[in-house]
MDTraj code that builds the backbone (N, CA, C; nanometers):
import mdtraj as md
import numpy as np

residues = "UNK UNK UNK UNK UNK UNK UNK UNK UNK UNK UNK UNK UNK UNK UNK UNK UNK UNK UNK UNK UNK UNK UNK UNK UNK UNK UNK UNK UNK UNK UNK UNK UNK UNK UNK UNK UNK UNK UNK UNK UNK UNK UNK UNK UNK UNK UNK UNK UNK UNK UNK UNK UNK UNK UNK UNK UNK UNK UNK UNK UNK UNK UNK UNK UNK UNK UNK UNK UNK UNK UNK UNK UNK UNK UNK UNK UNK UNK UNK UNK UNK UNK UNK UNK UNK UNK UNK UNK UNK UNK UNK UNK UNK UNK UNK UNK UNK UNK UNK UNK UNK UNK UNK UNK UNK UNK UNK UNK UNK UNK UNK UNK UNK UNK UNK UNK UNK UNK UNK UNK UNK UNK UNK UNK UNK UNK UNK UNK UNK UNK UNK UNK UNK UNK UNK UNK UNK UNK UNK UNK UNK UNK UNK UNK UNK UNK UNK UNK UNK UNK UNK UNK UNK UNK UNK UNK UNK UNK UNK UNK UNK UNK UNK UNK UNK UNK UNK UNK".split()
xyz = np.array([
    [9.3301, 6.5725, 9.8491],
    [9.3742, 6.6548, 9.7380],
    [9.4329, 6.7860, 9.7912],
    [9.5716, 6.8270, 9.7560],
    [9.6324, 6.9059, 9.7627],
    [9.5841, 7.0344, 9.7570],
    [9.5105, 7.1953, 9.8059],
    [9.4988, 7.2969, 9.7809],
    [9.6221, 7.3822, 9.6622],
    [9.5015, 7.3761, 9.5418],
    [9.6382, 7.4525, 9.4435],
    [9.5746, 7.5809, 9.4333],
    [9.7264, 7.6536, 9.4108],
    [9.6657, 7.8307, 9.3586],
    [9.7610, 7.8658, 9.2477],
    [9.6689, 7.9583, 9.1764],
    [9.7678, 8.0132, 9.1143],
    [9.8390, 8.1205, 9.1561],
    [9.9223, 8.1878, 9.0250],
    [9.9882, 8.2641, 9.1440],
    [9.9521, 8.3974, 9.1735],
    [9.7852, 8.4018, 9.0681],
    [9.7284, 8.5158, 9.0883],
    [9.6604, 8.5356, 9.2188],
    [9.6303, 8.4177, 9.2490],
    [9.5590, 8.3420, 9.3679],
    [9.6274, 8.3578, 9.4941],
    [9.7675, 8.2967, 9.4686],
    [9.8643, 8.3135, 9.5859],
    [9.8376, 8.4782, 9.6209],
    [9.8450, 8.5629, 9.4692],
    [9.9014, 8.6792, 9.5473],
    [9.8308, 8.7821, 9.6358],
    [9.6861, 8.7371, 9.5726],
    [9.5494, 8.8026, 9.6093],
    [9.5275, 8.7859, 9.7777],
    [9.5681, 8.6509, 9.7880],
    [9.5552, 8.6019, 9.9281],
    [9.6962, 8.6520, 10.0218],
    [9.8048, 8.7496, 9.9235],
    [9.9137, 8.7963, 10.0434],
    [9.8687, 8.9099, 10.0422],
    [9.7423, 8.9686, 9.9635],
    [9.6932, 9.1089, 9.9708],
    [9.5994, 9.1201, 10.0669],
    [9.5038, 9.0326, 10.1105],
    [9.4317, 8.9977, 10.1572],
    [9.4716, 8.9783, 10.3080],
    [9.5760, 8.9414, 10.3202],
    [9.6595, 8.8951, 10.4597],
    [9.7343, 9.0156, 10.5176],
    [9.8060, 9.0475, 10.3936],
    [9.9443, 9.1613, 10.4577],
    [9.9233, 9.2937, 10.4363],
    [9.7589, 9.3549, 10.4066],
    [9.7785, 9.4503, 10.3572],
    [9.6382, 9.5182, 10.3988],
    [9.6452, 9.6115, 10.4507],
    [9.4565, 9.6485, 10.4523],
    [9.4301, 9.7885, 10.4608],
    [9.3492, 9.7720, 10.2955],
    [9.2932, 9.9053, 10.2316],
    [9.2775, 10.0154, 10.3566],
    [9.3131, 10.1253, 10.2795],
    [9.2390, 10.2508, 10.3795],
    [9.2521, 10.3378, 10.2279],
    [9.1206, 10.3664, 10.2570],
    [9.0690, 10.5447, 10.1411],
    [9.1557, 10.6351, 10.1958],
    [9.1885, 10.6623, 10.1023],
    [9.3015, 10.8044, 10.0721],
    [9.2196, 10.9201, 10.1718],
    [9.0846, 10.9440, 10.1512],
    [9.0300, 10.9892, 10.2417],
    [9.0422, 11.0658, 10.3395],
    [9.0918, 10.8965, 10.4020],
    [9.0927, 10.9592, 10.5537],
    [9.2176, 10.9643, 10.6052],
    [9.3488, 10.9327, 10.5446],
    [9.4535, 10.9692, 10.5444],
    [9.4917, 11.1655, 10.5101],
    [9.3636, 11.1871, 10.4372],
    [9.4087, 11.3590, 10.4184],
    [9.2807, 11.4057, 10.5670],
    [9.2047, 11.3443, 10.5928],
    [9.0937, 11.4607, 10.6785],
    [9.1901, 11.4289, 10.8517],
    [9.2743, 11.2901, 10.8018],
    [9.2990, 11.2498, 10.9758],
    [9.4641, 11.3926, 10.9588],
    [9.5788, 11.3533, 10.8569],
    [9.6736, 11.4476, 10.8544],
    [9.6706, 11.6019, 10.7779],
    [9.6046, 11.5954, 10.7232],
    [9.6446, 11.7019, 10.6169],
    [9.4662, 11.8457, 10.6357],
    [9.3663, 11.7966, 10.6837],
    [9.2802, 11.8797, 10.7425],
    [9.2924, 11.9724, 10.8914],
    [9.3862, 11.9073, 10.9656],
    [9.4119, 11.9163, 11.0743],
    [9.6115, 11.9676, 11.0710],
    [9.6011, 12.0087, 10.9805],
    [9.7734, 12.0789, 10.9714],
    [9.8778, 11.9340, 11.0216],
    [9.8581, 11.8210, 11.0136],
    [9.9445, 11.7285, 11.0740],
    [10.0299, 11.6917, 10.9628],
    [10.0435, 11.7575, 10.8887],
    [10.0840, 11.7290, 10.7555],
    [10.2540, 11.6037, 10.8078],
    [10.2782, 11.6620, 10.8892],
    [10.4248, 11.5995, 10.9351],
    [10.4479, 11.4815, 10.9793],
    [10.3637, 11.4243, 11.0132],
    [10.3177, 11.3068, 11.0784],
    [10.3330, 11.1971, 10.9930],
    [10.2921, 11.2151, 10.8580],
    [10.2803, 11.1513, 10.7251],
    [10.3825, 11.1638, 10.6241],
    [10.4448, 11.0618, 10.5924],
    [10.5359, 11.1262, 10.4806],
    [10.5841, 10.9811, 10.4354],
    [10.6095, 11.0711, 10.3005],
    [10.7013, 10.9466, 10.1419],
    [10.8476, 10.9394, 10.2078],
    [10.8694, 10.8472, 10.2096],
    [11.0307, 10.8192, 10.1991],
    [11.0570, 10.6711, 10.1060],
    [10.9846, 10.6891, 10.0307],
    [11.0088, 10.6270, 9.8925],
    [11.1195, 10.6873, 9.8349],
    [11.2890, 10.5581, 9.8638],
    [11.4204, 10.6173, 9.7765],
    [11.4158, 10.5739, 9.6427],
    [11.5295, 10.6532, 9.6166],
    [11.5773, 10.6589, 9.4395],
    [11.6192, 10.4768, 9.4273],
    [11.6109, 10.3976, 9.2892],
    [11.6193, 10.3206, 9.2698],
    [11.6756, 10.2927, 9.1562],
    [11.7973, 10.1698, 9.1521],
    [11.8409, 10.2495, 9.0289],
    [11.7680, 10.2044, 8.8893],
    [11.8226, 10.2438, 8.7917],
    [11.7469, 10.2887, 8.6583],
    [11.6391, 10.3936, 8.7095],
    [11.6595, 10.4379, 8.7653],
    [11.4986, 10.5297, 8.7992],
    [11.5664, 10.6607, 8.7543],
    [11.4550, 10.7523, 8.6428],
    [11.4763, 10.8552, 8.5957],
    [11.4699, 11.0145, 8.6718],
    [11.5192, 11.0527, 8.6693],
    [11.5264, 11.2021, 8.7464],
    [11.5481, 11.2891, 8.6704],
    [11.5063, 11.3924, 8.7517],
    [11.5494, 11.5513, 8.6809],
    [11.6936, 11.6189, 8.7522],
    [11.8096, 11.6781, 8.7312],
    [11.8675, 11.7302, 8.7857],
    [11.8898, 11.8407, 8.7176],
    [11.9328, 11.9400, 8.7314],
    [11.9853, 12.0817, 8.6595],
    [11.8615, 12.0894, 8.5771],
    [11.7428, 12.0434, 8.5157],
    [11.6479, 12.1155, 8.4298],
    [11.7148, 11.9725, 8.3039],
    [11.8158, 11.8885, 8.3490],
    [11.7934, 11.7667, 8.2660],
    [11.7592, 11.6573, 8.3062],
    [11.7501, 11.5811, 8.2310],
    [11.6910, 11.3795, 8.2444],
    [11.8441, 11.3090, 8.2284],
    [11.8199, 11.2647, 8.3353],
    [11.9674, 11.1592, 8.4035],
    [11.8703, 11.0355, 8.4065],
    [11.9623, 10.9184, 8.4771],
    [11.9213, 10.7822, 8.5135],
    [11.9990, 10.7744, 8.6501],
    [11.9080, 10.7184, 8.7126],
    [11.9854, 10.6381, 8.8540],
    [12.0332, 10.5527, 8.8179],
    [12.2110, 10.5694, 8.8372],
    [12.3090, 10.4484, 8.8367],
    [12.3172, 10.3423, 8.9480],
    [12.3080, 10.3875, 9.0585],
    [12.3287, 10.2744, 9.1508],
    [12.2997, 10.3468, 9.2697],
    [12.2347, 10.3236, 9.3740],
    [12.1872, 10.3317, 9.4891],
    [12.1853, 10.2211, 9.5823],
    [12.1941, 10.2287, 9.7493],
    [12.2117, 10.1293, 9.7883],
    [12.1112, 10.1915, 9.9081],
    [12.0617, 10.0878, 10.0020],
    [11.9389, 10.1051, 10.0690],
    [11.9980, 10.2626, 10.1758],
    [11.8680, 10.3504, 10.1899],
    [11.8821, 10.4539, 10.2842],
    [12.0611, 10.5545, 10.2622],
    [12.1189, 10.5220, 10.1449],
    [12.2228, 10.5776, 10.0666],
    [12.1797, 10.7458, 10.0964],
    [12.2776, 10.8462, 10.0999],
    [12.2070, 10.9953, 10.0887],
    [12.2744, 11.0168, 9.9217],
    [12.3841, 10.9435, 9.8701],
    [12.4494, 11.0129, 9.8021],
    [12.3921, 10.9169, 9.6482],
    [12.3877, 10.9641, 9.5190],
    [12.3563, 10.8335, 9.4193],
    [12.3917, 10.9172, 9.2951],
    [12.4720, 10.8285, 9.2068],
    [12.5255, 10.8760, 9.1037],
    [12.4489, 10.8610, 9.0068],
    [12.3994, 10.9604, 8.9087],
    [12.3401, 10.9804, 8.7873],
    [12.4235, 10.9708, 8.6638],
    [12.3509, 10.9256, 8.5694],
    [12.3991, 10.8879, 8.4347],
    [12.3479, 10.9493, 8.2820],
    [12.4336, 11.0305, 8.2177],
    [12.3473, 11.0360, 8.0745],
    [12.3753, 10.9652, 8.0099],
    [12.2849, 10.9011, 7.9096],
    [12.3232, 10.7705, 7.7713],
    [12.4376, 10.7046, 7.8385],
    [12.4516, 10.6792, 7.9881],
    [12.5169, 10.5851, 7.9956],
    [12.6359, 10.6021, 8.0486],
    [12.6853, 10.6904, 8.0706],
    [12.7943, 10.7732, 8.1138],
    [12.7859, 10.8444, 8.2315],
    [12.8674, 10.8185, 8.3494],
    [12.8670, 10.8476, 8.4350],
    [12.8616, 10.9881, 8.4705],
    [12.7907, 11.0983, 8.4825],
    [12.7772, 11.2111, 8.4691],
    [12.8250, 11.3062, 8.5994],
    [12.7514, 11.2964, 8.7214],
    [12.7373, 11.3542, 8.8741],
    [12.7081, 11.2806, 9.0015],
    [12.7635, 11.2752, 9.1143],
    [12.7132, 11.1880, 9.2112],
    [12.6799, 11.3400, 9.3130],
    [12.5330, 11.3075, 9.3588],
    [12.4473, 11.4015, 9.3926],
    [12.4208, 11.3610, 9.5199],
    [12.3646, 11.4368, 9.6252],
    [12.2760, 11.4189, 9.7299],
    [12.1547, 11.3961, 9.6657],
    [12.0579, 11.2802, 9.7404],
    [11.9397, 11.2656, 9.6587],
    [11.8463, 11.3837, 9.6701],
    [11.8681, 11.4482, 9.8236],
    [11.7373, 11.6158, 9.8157],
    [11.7682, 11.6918, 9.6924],
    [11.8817, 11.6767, 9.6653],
    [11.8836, 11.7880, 9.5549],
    [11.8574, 11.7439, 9.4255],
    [11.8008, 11.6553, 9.3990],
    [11.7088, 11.5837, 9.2847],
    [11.5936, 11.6505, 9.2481],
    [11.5399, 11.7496, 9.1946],
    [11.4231, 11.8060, 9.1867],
    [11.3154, 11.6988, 9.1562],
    [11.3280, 11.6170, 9.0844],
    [11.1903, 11.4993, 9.0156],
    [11.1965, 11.4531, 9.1664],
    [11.3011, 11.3780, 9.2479],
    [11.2596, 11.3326, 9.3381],
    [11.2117, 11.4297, 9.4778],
    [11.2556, 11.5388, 9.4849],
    [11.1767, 11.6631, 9.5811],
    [11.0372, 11.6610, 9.5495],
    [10.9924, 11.6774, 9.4326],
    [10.8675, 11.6935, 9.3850],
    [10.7546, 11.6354, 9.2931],
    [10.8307, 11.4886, 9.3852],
    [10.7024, 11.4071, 9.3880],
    [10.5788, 11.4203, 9.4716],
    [10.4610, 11.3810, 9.4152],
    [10.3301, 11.4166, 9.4657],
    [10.3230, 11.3100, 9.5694],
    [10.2594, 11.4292, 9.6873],
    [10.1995, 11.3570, 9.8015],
    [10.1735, 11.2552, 9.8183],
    [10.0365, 11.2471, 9.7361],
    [9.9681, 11.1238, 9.7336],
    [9.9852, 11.0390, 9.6261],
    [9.9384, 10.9218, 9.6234],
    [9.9675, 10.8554, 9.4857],
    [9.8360, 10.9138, 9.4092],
    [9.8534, 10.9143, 9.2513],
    [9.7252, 10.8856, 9.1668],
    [9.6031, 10.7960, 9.2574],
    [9.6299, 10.6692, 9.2524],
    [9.4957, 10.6104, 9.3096],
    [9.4468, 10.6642, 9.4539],
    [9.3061, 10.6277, 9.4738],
    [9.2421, 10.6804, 9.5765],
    [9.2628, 10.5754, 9.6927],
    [9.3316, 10.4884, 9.6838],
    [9.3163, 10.3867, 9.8055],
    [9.4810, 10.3804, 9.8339],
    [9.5598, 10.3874, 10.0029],
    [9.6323, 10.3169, 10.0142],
    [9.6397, 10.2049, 10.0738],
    [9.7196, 10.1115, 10.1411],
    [9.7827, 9.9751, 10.2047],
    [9.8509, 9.9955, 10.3508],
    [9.8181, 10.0060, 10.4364],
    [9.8782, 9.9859, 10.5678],
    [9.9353, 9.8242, 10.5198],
    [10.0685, 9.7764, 10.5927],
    [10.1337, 9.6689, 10.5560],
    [10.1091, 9.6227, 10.6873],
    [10.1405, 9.4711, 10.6893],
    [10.1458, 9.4190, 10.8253],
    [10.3094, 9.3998, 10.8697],
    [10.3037, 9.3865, 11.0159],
    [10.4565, 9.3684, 11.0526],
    [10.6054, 9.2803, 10.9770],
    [10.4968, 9.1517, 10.9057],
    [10.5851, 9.0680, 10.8495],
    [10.6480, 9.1299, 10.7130],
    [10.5523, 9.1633, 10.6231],
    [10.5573, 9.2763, 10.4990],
    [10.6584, 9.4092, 10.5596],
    [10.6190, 9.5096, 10.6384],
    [10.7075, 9.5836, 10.6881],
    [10.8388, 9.5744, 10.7345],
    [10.8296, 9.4689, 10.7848],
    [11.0252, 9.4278, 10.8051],
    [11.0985, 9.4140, 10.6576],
    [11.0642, 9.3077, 10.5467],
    [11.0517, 9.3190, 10.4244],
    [11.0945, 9.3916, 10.3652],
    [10.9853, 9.5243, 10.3511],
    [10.9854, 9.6442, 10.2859],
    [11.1308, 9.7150, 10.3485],
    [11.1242, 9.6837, 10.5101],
    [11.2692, 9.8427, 10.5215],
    [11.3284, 9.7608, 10.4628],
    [11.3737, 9.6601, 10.4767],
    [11.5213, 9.6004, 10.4185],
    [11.5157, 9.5901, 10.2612],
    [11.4488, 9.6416, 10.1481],
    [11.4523, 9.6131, 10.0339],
    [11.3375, 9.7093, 9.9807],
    [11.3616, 9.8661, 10.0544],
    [11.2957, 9.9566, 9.9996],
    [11.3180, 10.0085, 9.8361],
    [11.4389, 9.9977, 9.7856],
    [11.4790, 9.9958, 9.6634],
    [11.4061, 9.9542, 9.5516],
    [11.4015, 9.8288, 9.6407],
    [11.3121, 9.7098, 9.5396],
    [11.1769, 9.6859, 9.5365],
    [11.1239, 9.7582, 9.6600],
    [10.9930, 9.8144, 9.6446],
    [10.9062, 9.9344, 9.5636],
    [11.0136, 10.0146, 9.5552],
    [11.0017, 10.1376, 9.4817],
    [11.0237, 10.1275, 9.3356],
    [11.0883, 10.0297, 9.2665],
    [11.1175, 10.0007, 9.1333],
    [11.0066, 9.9030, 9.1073],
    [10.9280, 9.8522, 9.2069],
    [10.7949, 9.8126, 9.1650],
    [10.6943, 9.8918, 9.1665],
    [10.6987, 10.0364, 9.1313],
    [10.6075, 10.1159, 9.1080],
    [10.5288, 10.1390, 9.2569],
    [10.6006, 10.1404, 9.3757],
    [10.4805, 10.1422, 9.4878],
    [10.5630, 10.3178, 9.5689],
    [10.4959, 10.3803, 9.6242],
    [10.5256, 10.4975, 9.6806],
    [10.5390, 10.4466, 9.8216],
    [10.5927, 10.4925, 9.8898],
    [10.6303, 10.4363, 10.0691],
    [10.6266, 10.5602, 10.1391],
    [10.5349, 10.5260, 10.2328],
    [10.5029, 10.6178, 10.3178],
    [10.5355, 10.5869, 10.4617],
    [10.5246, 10.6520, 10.5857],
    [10.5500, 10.6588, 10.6923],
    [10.4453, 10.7091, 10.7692],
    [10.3955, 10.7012, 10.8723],
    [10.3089, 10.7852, 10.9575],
    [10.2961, 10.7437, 11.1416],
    [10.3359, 10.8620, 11.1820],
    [10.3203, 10.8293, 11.2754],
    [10.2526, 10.7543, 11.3800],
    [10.1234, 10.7645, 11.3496],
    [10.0135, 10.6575, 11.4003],
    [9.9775, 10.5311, 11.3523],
    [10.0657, 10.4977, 11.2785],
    [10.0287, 10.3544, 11.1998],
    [10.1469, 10.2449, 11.2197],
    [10.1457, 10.1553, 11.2596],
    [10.2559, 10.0533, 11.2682],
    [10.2826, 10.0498, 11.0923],
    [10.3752, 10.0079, 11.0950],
    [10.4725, 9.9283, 10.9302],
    [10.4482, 10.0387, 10.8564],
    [10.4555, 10.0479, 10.7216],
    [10.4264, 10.1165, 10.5733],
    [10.3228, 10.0850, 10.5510],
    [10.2662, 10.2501, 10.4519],
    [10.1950, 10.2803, 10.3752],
    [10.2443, 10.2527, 10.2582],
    [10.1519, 10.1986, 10.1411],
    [10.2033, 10.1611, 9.9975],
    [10.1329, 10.2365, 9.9248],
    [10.1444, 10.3140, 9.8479],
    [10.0807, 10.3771, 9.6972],
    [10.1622, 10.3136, 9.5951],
    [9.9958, 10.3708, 9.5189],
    [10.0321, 10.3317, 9.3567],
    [10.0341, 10.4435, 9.3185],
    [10.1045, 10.4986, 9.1824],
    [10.1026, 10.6234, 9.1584],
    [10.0250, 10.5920, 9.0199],
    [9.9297, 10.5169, 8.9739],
    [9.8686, 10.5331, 8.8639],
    [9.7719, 10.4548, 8.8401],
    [9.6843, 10.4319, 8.7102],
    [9.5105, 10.3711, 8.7238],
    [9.5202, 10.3487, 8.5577],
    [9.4511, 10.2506, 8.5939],
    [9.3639, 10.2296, 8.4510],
    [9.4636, 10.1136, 8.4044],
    [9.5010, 10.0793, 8.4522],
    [9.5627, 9.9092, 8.4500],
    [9.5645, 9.8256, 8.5229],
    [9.6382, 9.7045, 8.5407],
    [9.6265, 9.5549, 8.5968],
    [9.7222, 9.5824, 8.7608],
    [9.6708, 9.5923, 8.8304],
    [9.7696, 9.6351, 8.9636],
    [9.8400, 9.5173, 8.9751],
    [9.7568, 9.4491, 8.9810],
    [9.7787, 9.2731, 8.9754],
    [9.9335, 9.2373, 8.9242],
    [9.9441, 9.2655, 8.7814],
    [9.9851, 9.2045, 8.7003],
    [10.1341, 9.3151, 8.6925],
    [10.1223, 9.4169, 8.7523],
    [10.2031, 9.4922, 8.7345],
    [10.2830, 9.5595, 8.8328],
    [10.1520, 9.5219, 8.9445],
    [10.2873, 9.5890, 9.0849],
    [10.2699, 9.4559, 9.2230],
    [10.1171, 9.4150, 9.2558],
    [10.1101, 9.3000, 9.3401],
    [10.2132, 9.1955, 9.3059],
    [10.1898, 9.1338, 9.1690],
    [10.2389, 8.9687, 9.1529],
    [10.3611, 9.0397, 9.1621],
    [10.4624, 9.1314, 9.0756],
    [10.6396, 9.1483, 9.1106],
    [10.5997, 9.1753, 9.2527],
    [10.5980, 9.2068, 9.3167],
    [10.5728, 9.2153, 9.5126],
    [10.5862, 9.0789, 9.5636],
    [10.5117, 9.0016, 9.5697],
    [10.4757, 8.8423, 9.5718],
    [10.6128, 8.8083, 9.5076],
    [10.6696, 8.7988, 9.3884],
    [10.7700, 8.7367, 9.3586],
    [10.9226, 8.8225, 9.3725],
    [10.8992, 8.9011, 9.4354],
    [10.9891, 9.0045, 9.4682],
    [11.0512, 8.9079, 9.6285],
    [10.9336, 8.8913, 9.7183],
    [10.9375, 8.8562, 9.8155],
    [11.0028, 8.6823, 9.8285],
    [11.0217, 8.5999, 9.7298],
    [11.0296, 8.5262, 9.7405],
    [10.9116, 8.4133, 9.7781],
    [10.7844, 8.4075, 9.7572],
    [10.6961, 8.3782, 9.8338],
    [10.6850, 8.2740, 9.7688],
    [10.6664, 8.1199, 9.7681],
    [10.5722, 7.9966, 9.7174],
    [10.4877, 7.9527, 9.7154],
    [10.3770, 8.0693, 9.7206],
    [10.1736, 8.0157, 9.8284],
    [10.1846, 7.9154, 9.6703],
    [10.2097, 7.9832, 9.5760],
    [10.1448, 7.9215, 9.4513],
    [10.1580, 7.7809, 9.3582],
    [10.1328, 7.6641, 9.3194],
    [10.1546, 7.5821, 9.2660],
    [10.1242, 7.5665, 9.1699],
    [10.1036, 7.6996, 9.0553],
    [10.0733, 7.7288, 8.9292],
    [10.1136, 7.8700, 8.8880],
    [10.1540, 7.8648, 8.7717],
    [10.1667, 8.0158, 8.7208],
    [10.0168, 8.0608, 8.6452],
])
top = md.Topology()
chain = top.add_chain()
for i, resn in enumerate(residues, 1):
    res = top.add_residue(resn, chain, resSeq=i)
    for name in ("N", "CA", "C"):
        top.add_atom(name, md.element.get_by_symbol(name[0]), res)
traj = md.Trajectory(xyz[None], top)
């Protein structure tokens, strides 16, 4: 008899494989107690439909393309400004850390992945980090009190193209 999963199953088991917890913790006492603040960092890009602040208004990301510096914003739809992304204030001043207390060191296979389709990682609600002492990406969530599962893992899993599963 065939091993079946679902694809909650599949995805639990690419979390389980490609990904391993570390408390927020010790990501602030190892960089951020010790002034290493630099060592660590978001380079989670703009994605498009993704909302921003520019001038003290609410635009939309029109189109971005991977590691892009430049990305054109939109009001109601209308092509408005094509900007450098630093000068995005919403995206300057995003928070450090994510909301939740736990991040994801990725494994090498996941990390190749991720650079090539950081876009599409980031429009799945995940924050991307960098650090010097860690092989691949760091993943945050920037929020709680819902289904991670259902809302940022499984699009990840089917983002990736993956088939562990032989059930929805």
């Amino acid at each position: 008899m065939k091993n079946e999963m679902t694809i909650k199953q599949a995805t639990e088991r690419m979390v389980d494989i490609d990904l391993n917890a570390i408390p927020q913790v010790l990501i602030e006492k190892a960089y951020f107690e010790n002034d290493n603040f630099e060592s660590f960092r978001n380079v989670t890009p703009l994605y498009d439909g993704q909302q921003v602040t520019y001038d003290n208004e609410e635009y939309t990301v029109f189109k971005t393309e991977e590691y892009e510096e430049n990305v054109i914003l939109t009001q109601d739809g209308v092509q408005m400004v094509e900007v450098e992304q630093y000068n995005i204030e919403e995206y300057d001043n995003r928070p450090l850390y994510p909301m939740w207390s736990t991040v994801w060191q990725t494994s090498n296979t996941l990390s190749y992945w991720i650079e090539n389709n950081m876009c599409t990682v980031a429009s799945l609600g995940f924050q991307i980090y960098e650090c010097d002492d860690l092989d691949g990406f760091i993943l945050g969530i920037d929020g709680a009190g819902y289904n991670f599962y259902e809302n940022h893992w499984i699009p990840l899993y089917k983002a990736q193209g993956l088939k562990w599963h032989t059930q929805d």
